[in-house]
N, CA, C and O atoms as a printed pandas DataFrame, in Angstrom:
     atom_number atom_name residue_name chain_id  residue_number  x_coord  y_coord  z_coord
0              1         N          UNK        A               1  143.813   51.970   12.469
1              2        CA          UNK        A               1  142.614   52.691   12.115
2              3         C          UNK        A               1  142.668   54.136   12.578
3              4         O          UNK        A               1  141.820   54.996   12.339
4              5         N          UNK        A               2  143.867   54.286   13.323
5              6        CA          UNK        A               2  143.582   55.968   14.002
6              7         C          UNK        A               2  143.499   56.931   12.716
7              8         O          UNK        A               2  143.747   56.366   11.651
8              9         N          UNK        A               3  143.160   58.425   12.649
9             10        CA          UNK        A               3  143.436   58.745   11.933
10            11         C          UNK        A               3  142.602   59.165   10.914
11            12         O          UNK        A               3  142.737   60.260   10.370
12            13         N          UNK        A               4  141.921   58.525   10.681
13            14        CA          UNK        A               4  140.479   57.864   10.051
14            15         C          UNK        A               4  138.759   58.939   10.009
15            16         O          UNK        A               4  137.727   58.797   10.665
16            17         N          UNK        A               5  139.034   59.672    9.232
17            18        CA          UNK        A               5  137.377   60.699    9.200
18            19         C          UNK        A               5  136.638   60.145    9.815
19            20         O          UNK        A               5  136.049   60.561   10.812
20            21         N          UNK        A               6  136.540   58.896    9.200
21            22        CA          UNK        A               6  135.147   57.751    9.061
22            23         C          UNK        A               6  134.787   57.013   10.365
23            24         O          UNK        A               6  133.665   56.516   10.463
24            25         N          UNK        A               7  135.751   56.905   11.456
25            26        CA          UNK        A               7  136.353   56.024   12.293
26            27         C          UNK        A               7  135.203   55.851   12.889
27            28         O          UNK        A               7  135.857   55.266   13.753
28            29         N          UNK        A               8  133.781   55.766   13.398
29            30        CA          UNK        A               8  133.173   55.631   13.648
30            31         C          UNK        A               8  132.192   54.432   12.518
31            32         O          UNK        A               8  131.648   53.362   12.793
32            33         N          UNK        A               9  132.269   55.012   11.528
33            34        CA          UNK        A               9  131.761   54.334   10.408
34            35         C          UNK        A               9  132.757   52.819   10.487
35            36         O          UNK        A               9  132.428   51.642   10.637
36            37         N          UNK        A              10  133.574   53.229   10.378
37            38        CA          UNK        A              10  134.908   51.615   10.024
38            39         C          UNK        A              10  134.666   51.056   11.848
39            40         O          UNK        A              10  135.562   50.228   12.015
40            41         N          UNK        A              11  134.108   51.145   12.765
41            42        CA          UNK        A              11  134.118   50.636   13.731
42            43         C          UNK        A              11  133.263   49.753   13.904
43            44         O          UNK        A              11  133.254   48.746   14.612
44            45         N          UNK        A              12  132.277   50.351   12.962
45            46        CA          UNK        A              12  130.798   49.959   12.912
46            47         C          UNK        A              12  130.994   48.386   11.848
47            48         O          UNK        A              12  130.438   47.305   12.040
48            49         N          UNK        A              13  131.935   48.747   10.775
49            50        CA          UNK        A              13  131.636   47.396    9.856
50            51         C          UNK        A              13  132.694   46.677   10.590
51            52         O          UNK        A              13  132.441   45.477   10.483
52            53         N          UNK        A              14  133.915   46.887   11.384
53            54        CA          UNK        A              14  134.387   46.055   11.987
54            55         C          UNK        A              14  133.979   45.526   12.922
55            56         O          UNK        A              14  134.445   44.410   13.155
56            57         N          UNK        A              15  133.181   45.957   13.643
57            58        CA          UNK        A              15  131.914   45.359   15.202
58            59         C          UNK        A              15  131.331   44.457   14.001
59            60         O          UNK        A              15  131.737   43.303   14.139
60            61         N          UNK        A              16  130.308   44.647   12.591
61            62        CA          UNK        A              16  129.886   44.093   12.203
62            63         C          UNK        A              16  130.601   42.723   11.645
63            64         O          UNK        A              16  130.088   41.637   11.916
64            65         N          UNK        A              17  131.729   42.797   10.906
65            66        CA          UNK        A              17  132.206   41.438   10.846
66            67         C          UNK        A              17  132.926   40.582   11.440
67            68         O          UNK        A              17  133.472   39.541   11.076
68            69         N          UNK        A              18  132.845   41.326   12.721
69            70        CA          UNK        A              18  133.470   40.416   13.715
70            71         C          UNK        A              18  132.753   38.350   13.811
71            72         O          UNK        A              18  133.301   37.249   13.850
72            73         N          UNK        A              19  131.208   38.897   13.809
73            74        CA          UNK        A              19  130.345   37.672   13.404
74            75         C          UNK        A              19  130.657   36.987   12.393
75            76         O          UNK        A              19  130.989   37.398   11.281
76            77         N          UNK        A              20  130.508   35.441   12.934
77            78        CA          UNK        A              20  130.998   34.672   11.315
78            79         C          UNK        A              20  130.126   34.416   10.700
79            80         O          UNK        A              20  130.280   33.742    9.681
80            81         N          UNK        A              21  128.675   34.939   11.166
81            82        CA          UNK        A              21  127.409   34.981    9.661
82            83         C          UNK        A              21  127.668   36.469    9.167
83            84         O          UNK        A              21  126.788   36.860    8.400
84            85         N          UNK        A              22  128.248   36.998    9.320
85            86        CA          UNK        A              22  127.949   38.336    8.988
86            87         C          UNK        A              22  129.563   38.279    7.599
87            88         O          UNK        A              22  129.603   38.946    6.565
88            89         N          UNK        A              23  130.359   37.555    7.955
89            90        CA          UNK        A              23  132.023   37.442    7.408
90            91         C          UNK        A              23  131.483   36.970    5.958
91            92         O          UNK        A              23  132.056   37.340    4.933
92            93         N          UNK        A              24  130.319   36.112    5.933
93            94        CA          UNK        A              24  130.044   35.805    4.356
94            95         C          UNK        A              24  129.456   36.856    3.204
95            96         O          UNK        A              24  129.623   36.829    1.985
96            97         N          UNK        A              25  128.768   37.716    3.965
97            98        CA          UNK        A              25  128.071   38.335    3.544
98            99         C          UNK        A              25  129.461   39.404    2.434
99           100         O          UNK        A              25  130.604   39.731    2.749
100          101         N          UNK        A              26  128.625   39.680    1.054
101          102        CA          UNK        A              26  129.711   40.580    0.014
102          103         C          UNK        A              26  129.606   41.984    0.717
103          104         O          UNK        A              26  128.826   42.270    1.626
104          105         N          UNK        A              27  130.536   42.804    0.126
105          106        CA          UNK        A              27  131.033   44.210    0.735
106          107         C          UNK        A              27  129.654   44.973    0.170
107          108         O          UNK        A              27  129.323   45.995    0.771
108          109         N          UNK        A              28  128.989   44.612   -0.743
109          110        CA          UNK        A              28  127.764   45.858   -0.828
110          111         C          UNK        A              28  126.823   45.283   -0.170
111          112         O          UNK        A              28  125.781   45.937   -0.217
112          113         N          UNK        A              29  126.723   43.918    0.681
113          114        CA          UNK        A              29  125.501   43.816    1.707
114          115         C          UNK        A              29  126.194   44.395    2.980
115          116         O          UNK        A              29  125.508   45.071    3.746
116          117         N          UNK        A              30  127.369   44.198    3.222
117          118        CA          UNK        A              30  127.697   44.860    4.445
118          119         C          UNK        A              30  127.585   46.307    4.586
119          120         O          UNK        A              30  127.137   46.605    5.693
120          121         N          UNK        A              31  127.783   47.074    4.012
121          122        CA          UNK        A              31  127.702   48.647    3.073
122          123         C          UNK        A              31  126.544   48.548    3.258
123          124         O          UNK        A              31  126.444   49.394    4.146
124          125         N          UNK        A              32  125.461   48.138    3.109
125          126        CA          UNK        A              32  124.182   48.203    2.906
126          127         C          UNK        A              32  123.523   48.370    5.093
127          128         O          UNK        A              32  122.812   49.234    5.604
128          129         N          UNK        A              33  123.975   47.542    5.525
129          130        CA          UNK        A              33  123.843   47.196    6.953
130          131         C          UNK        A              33  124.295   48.015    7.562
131          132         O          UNK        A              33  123.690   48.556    8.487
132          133         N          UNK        A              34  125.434   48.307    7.214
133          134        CA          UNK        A              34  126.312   49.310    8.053
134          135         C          UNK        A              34  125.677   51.166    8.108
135          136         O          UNK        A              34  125.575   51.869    9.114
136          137         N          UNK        A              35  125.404   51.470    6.923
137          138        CA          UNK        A              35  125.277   52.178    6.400
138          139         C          UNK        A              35  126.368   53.072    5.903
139          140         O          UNK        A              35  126.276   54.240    6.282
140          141         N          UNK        A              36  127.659   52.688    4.926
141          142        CA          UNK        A              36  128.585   53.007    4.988
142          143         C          UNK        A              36  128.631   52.980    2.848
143          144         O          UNK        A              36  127.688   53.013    2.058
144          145         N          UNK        A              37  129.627   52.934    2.679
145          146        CA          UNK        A              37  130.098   52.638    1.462
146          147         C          UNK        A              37  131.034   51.254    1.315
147          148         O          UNK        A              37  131.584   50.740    2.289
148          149         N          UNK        A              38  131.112   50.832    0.219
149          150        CA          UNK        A              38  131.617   49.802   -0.070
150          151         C          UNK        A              38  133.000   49.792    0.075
151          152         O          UNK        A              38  133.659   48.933    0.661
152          153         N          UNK        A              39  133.404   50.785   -0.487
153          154        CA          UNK        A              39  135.082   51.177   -0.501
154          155         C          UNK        A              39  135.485   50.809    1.498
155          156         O          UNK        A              39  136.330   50.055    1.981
156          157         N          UNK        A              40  134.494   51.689    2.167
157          158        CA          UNK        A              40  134.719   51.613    3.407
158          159         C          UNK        A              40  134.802   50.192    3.853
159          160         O          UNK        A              40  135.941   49.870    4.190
160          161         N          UNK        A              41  133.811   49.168    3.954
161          162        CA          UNK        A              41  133.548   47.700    4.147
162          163         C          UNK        A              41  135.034   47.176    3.662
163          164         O          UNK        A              41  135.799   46.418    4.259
164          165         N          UNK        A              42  135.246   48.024    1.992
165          166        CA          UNK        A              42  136.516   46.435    1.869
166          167         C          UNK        A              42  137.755   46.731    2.251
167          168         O          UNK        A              42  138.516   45.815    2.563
168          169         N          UNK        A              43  138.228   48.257    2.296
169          170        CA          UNK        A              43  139.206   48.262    3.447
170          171         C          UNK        A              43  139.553   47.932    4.947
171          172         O          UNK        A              43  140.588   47.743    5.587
172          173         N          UNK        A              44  138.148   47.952    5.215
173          174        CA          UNK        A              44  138.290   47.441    6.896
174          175         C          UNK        A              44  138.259   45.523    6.981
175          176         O          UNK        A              44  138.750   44.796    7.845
176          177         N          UNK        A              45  137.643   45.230    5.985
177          178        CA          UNK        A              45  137.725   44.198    5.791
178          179         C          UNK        A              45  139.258   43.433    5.387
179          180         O          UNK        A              45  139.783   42.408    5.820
180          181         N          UNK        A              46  139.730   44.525    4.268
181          182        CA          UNK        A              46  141.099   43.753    4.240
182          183         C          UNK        A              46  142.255   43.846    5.217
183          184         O          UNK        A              46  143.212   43.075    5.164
184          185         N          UNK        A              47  142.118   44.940    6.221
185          186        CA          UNK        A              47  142.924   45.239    7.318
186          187         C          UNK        A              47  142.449   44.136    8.291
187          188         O          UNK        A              47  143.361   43.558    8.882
188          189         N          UNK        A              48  141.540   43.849    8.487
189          190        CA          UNK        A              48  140.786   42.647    9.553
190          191         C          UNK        A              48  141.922   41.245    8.798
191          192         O          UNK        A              48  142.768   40.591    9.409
192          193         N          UNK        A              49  141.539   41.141    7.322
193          194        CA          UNK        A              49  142.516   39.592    7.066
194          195         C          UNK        A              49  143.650   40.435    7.163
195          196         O          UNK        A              49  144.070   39.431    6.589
196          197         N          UNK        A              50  144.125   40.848    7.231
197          198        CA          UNK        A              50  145.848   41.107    7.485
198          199         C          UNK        A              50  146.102   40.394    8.880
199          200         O          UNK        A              50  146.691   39.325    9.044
200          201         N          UNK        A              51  145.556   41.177    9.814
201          202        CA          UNK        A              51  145.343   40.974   10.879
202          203         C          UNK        A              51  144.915   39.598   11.581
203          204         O          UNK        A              51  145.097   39.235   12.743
204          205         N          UNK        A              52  144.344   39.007   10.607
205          206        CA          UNK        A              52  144.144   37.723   10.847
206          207         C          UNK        A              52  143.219   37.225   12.031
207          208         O          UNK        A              52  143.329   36.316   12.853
208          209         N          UNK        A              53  141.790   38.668   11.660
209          210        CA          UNK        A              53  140.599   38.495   12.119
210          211         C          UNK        A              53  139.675   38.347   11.546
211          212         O          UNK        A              53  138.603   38.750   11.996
212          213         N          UNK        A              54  139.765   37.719   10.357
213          214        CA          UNK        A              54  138.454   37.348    9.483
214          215         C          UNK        A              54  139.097   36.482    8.663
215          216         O          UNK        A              54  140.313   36.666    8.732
216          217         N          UNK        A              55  138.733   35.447    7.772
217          218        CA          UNK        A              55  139.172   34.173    6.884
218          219         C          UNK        A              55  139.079   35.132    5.631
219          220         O          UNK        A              55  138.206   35.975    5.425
220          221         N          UNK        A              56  140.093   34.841    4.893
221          222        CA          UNK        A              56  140.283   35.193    3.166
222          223         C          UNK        A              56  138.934   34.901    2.885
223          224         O          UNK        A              56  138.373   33.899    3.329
224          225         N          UNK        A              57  138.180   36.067    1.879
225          226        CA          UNK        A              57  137.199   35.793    1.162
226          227         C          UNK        A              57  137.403   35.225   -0.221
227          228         O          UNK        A              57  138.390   35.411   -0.933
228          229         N          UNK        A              58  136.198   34.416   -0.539
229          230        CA          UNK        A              58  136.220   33.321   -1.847
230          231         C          UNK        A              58  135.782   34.219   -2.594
231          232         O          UNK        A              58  135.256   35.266   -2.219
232          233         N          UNK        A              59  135.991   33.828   -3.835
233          234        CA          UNK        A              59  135.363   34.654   -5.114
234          235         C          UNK        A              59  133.845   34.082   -4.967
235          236         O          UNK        A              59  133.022   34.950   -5.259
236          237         N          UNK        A              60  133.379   33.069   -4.657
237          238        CA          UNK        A              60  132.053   33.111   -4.537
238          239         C          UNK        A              60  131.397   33.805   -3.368
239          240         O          UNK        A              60  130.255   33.434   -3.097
240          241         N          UNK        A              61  131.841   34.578   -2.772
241          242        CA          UNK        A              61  131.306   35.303   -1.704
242          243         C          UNK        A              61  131.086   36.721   -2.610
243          244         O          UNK        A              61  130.038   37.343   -2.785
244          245         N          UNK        A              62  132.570   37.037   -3.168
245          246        CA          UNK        A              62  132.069   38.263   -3.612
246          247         C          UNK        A              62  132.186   38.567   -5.256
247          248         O          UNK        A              62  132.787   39.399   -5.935
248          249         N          UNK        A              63  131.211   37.345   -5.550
249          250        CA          UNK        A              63  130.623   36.974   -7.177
250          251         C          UNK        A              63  130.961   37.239   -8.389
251          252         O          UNK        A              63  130.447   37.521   -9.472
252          253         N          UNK        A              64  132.331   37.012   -7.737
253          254        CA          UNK        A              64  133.694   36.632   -8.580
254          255         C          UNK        A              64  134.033   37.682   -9.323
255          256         O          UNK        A              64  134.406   37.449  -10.473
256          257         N          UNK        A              65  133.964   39.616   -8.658
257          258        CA          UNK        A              65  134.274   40.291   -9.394
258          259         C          UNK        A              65  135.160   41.261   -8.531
259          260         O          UNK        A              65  135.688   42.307   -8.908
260          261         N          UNK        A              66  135.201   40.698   -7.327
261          262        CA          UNK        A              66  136.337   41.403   -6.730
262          263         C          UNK        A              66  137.778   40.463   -5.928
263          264         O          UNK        A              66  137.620   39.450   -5.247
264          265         N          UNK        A              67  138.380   40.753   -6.064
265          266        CA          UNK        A              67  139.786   39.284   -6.090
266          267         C          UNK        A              67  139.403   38.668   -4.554
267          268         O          UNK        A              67  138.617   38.998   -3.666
268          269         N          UNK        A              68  140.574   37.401   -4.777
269          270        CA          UNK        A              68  140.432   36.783   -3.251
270          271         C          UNK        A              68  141.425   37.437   -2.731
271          272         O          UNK        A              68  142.399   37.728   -3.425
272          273         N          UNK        A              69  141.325   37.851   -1.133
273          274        CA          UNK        A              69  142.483   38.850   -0.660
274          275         C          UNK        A              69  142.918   37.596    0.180
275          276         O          UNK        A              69  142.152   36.937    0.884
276          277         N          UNK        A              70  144.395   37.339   -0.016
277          278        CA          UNK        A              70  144.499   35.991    1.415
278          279         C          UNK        A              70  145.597   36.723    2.462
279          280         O          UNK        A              70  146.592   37.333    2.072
280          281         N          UNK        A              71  145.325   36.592    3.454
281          282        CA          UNK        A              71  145.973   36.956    4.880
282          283         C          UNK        A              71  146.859   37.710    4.312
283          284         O          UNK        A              71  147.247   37.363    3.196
284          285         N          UNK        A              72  147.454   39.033    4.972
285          286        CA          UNK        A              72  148.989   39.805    4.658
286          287         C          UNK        A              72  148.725   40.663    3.407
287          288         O          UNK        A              72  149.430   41.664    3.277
288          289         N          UNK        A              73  147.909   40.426    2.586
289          290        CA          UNK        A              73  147.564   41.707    1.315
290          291         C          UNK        A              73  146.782   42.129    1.670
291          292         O          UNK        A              73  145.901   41.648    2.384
292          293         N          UNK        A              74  146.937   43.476    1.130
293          294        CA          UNK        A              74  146.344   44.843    1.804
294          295         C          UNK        A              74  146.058   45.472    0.455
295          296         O          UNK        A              74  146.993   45.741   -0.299
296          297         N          UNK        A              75  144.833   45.709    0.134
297          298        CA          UNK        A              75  144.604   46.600   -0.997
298          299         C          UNK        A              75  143.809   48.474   -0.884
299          300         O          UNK        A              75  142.658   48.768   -0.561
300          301         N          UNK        A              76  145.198   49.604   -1.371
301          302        CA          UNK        A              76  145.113   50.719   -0.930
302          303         C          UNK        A              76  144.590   51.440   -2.442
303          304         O          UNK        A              76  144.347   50.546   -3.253
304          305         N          UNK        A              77  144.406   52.558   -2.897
305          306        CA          UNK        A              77  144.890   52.940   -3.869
306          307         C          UNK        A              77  145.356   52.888   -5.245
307          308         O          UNK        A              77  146.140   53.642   -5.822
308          309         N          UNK        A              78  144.719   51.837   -5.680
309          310        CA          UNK        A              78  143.682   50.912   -6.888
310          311         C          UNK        A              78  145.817   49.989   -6.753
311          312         O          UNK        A              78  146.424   49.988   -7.823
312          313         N          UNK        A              79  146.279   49.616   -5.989
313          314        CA          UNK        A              79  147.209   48.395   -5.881
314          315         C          UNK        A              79  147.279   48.214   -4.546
315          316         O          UNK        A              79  147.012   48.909   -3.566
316          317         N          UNK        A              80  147.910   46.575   -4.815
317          318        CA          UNK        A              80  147.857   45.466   -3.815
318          319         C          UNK        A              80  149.383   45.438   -3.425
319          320         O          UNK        A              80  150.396   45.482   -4.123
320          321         N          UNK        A              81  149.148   45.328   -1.739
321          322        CA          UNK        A              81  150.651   45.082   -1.221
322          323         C          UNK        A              81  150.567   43.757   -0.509
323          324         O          UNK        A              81  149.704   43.763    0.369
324          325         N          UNK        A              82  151.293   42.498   -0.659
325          326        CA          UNK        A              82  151.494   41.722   -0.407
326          327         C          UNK        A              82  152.094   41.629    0.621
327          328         O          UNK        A              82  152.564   42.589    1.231
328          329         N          UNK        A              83  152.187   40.058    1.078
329          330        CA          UNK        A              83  153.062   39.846    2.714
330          331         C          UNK        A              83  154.476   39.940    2.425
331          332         O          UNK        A              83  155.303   40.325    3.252
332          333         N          UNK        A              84  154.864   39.423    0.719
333          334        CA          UNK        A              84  156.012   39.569    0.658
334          335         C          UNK        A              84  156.882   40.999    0.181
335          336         O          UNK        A              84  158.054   41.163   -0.159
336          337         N          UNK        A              85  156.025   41.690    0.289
337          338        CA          UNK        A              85  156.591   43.196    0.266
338          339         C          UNK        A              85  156.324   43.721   -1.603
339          340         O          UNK        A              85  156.888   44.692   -2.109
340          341         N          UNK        A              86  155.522   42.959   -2.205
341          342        CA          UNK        A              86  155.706   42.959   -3.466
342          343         C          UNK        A              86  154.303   44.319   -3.516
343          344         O          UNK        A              86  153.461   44.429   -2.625
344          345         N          UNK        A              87  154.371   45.210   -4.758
345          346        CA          UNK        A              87  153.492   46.416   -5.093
346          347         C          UNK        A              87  152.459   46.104   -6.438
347          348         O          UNK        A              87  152.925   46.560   -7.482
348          349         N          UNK        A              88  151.872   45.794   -6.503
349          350        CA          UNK        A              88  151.290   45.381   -7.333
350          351         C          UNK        A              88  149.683   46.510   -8.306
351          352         O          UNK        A              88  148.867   47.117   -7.611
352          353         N          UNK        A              89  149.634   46.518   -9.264
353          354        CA          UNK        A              89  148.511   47.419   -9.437
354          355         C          UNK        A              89  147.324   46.244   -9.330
355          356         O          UNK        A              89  147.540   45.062   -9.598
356          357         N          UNK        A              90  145.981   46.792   -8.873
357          358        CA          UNK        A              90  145.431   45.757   -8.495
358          359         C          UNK        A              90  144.671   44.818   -9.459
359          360         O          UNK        A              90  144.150   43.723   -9.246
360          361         N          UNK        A              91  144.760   45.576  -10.601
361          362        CA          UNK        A              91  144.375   44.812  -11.810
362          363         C          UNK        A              91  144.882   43.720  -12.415
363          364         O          UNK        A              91  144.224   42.749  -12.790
364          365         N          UNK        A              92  146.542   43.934  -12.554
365          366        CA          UNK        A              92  147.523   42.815  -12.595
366          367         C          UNK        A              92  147.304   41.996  -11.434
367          368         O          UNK        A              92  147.597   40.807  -11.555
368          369         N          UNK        A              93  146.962   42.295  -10.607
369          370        CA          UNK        A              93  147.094   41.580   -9.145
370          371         C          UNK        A              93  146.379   40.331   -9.569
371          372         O          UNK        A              93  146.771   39.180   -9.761
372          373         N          UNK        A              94  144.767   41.137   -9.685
373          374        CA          UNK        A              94  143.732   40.120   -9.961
374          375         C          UNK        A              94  143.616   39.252  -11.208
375          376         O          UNK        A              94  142.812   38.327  -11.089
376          377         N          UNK        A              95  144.303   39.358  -12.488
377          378        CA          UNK        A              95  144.663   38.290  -12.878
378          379         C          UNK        A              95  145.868   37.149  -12.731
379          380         O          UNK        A              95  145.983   35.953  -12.999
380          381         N          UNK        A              96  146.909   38.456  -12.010
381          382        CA          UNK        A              96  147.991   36.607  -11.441
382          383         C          UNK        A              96  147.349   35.940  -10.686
383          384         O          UNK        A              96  147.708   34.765  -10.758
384          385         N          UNK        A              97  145.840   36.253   -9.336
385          386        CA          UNK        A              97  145.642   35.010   -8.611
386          387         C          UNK        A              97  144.568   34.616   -9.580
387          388         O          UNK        A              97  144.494   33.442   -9.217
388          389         N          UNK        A              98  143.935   34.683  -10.262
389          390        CA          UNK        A              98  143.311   34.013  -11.422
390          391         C          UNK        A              98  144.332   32.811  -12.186
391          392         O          UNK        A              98  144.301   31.588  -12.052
392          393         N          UNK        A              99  144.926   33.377  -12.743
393          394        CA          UNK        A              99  145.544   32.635  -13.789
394          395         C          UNK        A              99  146.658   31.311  -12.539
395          396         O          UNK        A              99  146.677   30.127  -12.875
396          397         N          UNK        A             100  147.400   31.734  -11.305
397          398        CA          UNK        A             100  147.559   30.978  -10.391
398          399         C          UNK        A             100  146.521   30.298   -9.887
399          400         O          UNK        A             100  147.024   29.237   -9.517
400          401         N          UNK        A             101  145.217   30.267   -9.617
401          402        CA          UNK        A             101  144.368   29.426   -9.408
402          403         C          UNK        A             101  143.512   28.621  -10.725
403          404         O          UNK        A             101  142.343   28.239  -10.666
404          405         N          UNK        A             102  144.121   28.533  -11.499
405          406        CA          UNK        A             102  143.646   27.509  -12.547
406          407         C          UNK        A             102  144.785   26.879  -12.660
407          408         O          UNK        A             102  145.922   27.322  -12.826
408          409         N          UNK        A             103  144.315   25.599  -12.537
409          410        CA          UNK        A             103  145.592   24.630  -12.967
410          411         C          UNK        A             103  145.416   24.458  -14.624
411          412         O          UNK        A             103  144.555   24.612  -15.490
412          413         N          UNK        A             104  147.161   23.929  -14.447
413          414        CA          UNK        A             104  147.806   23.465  -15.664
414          415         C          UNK        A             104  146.894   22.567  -16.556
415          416         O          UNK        A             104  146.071   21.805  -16.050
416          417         N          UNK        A             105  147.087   22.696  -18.026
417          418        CA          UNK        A             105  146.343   22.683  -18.866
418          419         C          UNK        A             105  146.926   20.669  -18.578
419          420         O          UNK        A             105  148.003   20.571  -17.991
420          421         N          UNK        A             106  146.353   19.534  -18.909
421          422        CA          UNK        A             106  146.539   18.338  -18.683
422          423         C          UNK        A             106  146.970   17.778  -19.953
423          424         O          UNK        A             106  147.236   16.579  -20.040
């Protein structure tokens, strides 16, 4: 986080989701609490699951219009970097774990 304009702001939503009632809550109620921006909430948020201080969020948390991030992806700069080193734009991103989370047609 060094480095950081905001760093006061990103301290604030990371103090805030440290709580696990607060971890459900979507990035524009946290943004909303914090008094921050959203962009701000979901980067600190996705550096927290990297880090493997907050649980992967569900698409029903954040009403299924922003992807599930799971542990080790990091989303910068409208793409996703994975644990396995893979670069992804985040649009493609969000339909491979879509189309990977629907199973096979029966």
């Amino acid at each position: 986080m060094a480095g950081h304009k905001n760093l006061g702001l990103r301290l604030r939503v990371r103090k805030f989701l440290r709580s696990k009632k607060n971890q459900s809550l979507s990035d524009r109620d946290v943004a909303k609490e914090c008094g921050c921006s959203r962009p701000v909430v979901k980067s600190v948020r996705l550096e927290m699951i990297a880090a493997g201080l907050h649980e992967p969020i569900s698409e029903r948390t954040q009403g299924g219009h922003d992807p599930v991030y799971k542990p080790g992806a990091v989303a910068r700069g409208g793409y996703v970097y994975d644990a396995d080193g893979n670069t992804v734009r985040i649009d493609k991103w969000v339909e491979r774990q879509k189309r990977d989370a629907t199973p096979p047609p029966a």
